[in-house]
N, C-alpha and C positions, 0 to 999 in steps of 0.2 A: 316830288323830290328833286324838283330842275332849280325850284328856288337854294335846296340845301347845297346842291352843288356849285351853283355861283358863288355864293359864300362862302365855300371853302377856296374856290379860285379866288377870291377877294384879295384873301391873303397869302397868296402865294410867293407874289416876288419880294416884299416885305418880309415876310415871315413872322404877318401877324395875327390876335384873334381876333375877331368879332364875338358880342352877345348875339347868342343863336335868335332871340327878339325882347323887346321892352315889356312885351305879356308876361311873359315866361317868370311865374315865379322864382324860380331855380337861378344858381348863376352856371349856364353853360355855355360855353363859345366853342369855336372852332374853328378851324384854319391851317397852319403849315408848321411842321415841325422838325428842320433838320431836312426838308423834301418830303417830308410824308404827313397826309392829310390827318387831321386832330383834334378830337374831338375833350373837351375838359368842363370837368366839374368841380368844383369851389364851394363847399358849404359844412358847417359845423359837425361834427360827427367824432364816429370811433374808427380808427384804421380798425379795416378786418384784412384776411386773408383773401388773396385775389390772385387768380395765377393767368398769364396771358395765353395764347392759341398760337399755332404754326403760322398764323394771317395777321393777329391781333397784337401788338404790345401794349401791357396795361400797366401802367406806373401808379402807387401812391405814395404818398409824404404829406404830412403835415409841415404848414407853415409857420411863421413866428407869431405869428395871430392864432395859432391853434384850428385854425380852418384845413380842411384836407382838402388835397387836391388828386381826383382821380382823369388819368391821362388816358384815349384810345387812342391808337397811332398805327396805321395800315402799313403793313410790310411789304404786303404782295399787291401790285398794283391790279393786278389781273382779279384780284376780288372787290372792286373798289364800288361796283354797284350794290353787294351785298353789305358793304361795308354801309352804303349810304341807309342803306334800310335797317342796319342797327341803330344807328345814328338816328336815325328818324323816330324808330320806337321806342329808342328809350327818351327821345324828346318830345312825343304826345302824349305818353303815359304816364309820365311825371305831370303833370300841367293840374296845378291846386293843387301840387301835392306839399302837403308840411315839409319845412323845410329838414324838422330834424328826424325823420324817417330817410329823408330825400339818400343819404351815401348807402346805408342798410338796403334799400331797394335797387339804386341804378346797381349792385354790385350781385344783388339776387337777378338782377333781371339778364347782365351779363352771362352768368353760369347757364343759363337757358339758352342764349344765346352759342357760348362758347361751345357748346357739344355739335353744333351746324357747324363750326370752323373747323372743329377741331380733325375733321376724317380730311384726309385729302383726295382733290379729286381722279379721279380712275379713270379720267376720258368723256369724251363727250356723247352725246347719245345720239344715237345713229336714227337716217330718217324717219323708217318704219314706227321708231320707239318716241319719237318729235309726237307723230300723229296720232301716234292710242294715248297718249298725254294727255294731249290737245283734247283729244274726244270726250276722254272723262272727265277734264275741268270745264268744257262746256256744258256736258252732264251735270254736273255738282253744283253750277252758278244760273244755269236757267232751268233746273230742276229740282234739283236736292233741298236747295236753299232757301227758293220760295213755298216748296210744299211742307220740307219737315224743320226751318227753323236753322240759323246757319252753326248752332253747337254738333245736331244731334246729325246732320247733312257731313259736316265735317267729319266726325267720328266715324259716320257709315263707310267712308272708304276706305277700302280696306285694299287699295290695287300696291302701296308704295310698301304695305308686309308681307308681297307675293299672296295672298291669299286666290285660293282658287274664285270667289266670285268679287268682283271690282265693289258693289254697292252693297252693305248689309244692314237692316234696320228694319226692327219690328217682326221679327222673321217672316220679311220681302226679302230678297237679292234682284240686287242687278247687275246684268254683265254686260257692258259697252264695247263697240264694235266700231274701229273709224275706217272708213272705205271710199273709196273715189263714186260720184255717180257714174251711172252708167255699167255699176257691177251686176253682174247675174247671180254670183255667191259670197257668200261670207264665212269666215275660215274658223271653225272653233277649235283651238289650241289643246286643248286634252278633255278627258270625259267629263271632271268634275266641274267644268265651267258652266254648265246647263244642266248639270244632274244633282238634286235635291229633296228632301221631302216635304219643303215647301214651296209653293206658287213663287216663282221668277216672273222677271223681265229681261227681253233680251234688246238692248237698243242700239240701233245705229246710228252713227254720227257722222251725216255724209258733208268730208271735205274735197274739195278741189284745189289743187296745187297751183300756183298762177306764178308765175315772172316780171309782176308789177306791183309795185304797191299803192291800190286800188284805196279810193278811199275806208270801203270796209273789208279790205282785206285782214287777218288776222297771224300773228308770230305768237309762237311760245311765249319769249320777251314779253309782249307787249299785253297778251290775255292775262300772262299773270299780272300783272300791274293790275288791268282790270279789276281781276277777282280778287286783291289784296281793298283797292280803296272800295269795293263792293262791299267787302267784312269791315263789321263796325268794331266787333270784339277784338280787343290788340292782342291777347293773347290765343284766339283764335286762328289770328293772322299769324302768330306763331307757334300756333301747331302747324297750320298749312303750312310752313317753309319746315318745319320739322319733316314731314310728309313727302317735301317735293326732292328734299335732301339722301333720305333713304335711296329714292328713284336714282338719285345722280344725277339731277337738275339743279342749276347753277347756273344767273345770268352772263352770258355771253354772247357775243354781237356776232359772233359766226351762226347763233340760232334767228337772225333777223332776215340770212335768206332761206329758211323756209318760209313759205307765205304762202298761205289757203285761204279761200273763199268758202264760209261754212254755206253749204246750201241748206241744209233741214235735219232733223232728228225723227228718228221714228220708232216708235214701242211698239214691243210684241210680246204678247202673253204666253210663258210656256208655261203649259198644261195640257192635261188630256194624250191626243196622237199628236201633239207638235213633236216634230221629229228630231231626234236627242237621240247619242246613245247614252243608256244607262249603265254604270258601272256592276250592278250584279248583273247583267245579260252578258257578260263580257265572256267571252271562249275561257275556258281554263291554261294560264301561262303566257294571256296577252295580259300588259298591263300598261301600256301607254297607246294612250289612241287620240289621231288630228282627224276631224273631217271638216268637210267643207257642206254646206248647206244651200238649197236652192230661192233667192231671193221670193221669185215667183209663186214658190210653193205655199210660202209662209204668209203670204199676203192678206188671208182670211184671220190670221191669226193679230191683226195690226189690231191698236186700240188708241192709239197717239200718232198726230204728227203736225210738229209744229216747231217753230223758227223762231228764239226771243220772245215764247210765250208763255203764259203760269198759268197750269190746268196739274187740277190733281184728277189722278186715275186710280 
C-alpha cells in the first residue's frame, strides 16, 4: 500500500487525480480534495442510497453523461492507514469486474466496510493486551492457517467475541498464552479457559521485548500487514480487520515501539492429570478463579514446538 500512498501524495499540492492504473478496468482515481485524500469512481449505474461514517465522507451525483460518480474523502487524518486499506480493497476486488455491476458492488462493499468506521475508538491498547494479540495472530498465521485452511482458521477465533477459549474448531480449542522467555509460570485468567469436555491445546507464544529494530523484529503494525498480504480471500481480509476492530486495534504508529523478537511457540495437550482447575470442583460460592501454572511441570505434556513451521498435530 506505499505505492497507494505516493499516489495520493502525487496530488496533493495540485489538487489533482490520477487513474489508480491503465489495468484497472474500472475508472478510479484518487488524490486531493479540498486537503483530504480521495478516492473516486466514475461508471454507468443507478444512484442508490449511501450514508458516510464519522471518518468517511461519501458523496454521489450523477453527471451530464449519466455516469455516477462516487466520492471517499477522509475526515480524520489519524485514520488514514485504515483509510488506505479501504481504498486498496475496494481497488483489488473490483479488478475484471463488469463494469455495470461495478457502482452496486463498490457501494455494498463500503456498508461492510463502513460498520469498522463506524464505532469510534476508545483508546489505545495497553502493552500486556499489544502481546496476547500478537500471540494469537502468530498462532492463526503459522498455525491455524496452514493446518485448517485460511476460512475455517479464521472463523476459529474466537479471542475478539471475549469468548472463554481463544481457538475453536472441530471440537478442538485452543488457548494462547504470550510470555517473555525465561518464565517459570504462566497465568490462566479464569477456570473456563482450560476447562472443557473436549481435548484442548494450550500454547505459548514466547515473545521478547527488544529496543531495536532488528531485522526480524516484529510490531503489531507491521505483523498485521503480514498476515493481511498472507490471506488471499479479500473478504476474508475483511473479516480479519472486522475481528481486529472488536479487540480495539487500529493502526497507529504509537504501536510501532512495541517490538518483540518471537523466539518459538510450544503446544501442550490438556487432558488426563494435566493440571486445570475444573469448574464443577469448584467450593460452593467461589466463582471466579486465576491461577498460575508451573512451566516445568507441564513439560511431559508438550507435543509441538516450533518457529515458522507447518506441522499438523
Amino acid at each position: 500500500m506505499n505505492n497507494l500512498s505516493i499516489k495520493f501524495e502525487d496530488g496533493k499540492e495540485n489538487g489533482t487525480y490520477k487513474r489508480i492504473d491503465e489495468n484497472h478496468n474500472l475508472d478510479i482515481f484518487i488524490g486531493y480534495n479540498n486537503n483530504k485524500p480521495t478516492m473516486i469512481l466514475i461508471e454507468y449505474g443507478e444512484i442508490l442510497n449511501i450514508e458516510s461514517s464519522k471518518y468517511i465522507e461519501v458523496n454521489v451525483h450523477k453527471r451530464v453523461d449519466s455516469k455516477i460518480v462516487i466520492s471517499f474523502s477522509l475526515l480524520d487524518k489519524s485514520m488514514y492507514q485504515l483509510f488506505l486499506r479501504l481504498c486498496n480493497d475496494i481497488i483489488e476486488s473490483s479488478r475484471g469486474m463488469d463494469e455495470s455491476i461495478s457502482i452496486k458492488f463498490v457501494i455494498n462493499r463500503w456498508n461492510s466496510w463502513r460498520r469498522m468506521f463506524k464505532k469510534s475508538i476508545q483508546g489505545l491498547l495497553g502493552e500486556m493486551e499489544i502481546k496476547g494479540l500478537l500471540g494469537e495472530l502468530i498462532f492463526l498465521k503459522e498455525y491455524m492457517i496452514p493446518n485448517y485452511g485460511e476460512k475455517k482458521a479464521i472463523e476459529s477465533w474466537m479471542g475478539p467475541s471475549k469468548a472463554h477459549k481463544d481457538f475453536e474448531i472441530d471440537e478442538i480449542w485452543y488457548e494462547v498464552k504470550s510470555l517473555a522467555s525465561g518464565s517459570l509460570t504462566v497465568k490462566i485468567s479464569s477456570v473456563e479457559q482450560l476447562d472443557s469436555i473436549y481435548e484442548g491445546k494450550l500454547i505459548l507464544v514466547v515473545l521478547d521485548k527488544s529496543t531495536n529494530s532488528i531485522e526480524n523484529y516484529i510490531s503489531i503494525n507491521k505483523y498485521v500487514d503480514e498476515l493481511e498480504n498472507y490471506i488471499d480471500d479479500f473478504d476474508l481480509r475483511l473479516q480479519l480487520r472486522y475481528k481486529l476492530n472488536e479487540i480495539g486495534y487500529y493502526p497507529d504508529t504509537i504501536y510501532d515501539n512495541y517490538i518483540y523478537k518471537h523466539i518459538n511457540t510450544k503446544m501442550y495437550l490438556v487432558e488426563g492429570n494435566f493440571p486445570k482447575i475444573n469448574k464443577n470442583n469448584l467450593p460452593e460460592g467461589i466463582v471466579k478463579v486465576s491461577y498460575d501454572i508451573e512451566l516445568s511441570f507441564i513439560e511431559k505434556y508438550s507435543i509441538w514446538e516450533g518457529r515458522n513451521e507447518i506441522t499438523t498435530v
